[in-house]
N, C-alpha and C positions, 0 to 999 in steps of 0.2 A: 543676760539675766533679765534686764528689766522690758525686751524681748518677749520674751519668754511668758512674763505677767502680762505684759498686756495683751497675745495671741490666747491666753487660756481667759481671761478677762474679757475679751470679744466676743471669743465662742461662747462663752457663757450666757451672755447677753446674747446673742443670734439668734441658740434656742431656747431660750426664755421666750423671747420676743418670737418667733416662729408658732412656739408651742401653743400662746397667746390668742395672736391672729389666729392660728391655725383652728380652733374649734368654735370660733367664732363662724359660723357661714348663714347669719341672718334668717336663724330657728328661732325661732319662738314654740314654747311650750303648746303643743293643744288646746283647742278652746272647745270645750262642748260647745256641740249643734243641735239647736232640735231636731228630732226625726220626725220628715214627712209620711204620712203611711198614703203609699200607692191603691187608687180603689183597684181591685180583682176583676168589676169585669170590663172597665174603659183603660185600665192602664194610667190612668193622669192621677195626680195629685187629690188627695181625696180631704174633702173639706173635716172640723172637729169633728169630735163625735158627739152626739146629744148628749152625752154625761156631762162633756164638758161645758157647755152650752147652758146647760141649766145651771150649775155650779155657779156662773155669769150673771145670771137671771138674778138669783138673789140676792133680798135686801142685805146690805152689810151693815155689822151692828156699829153700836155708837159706842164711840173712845169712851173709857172708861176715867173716871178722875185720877190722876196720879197720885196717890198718898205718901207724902214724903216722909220718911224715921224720924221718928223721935229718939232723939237725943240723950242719953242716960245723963247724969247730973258729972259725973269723972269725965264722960266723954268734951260736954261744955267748957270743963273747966281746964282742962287740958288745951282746947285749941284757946281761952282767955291769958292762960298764961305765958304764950308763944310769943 
């Protein structure tokens, strides 16, 4: 009998452990890639496109102040009382 427990208590663990490893085989999810666009009439790698380019060019605006919330008076007194 206790035989018996420990052959089906092995196998258990065997394929546990099998099942485990087994789908493990050093996948990693997909990572998006940028796509290079090929020029049409050289075939090589073809540099941005002036959309982009200009997009770059411009001035970027200036951070804006962060306004922090105001507080209601229940709100205050609630974290004073803690």
């Amino acid at each position: 009998m206790p035989d018996l427990i420990k052959e089906i208590v092995t196998g258990l663990v065997e394929t546990a452990l099998k099942e485990l490893l087994g789908k493990s085989h050093g996948r990693t999810p997909a990572k998006r890639k940028k796509r290079q666009i090929r020029s049409a009439t050289t075939g090589r790698f073809a540099n941005k496109t002036a959309r982009t380019k200009t997009t770059a060019r411009r001035a970027a605006k200036p951070a804006t102040k962060q306004v922090s919330r105001r507080r209601t008076p229940a709100s205050r007194s609630k974290q004073r009382s803690r």
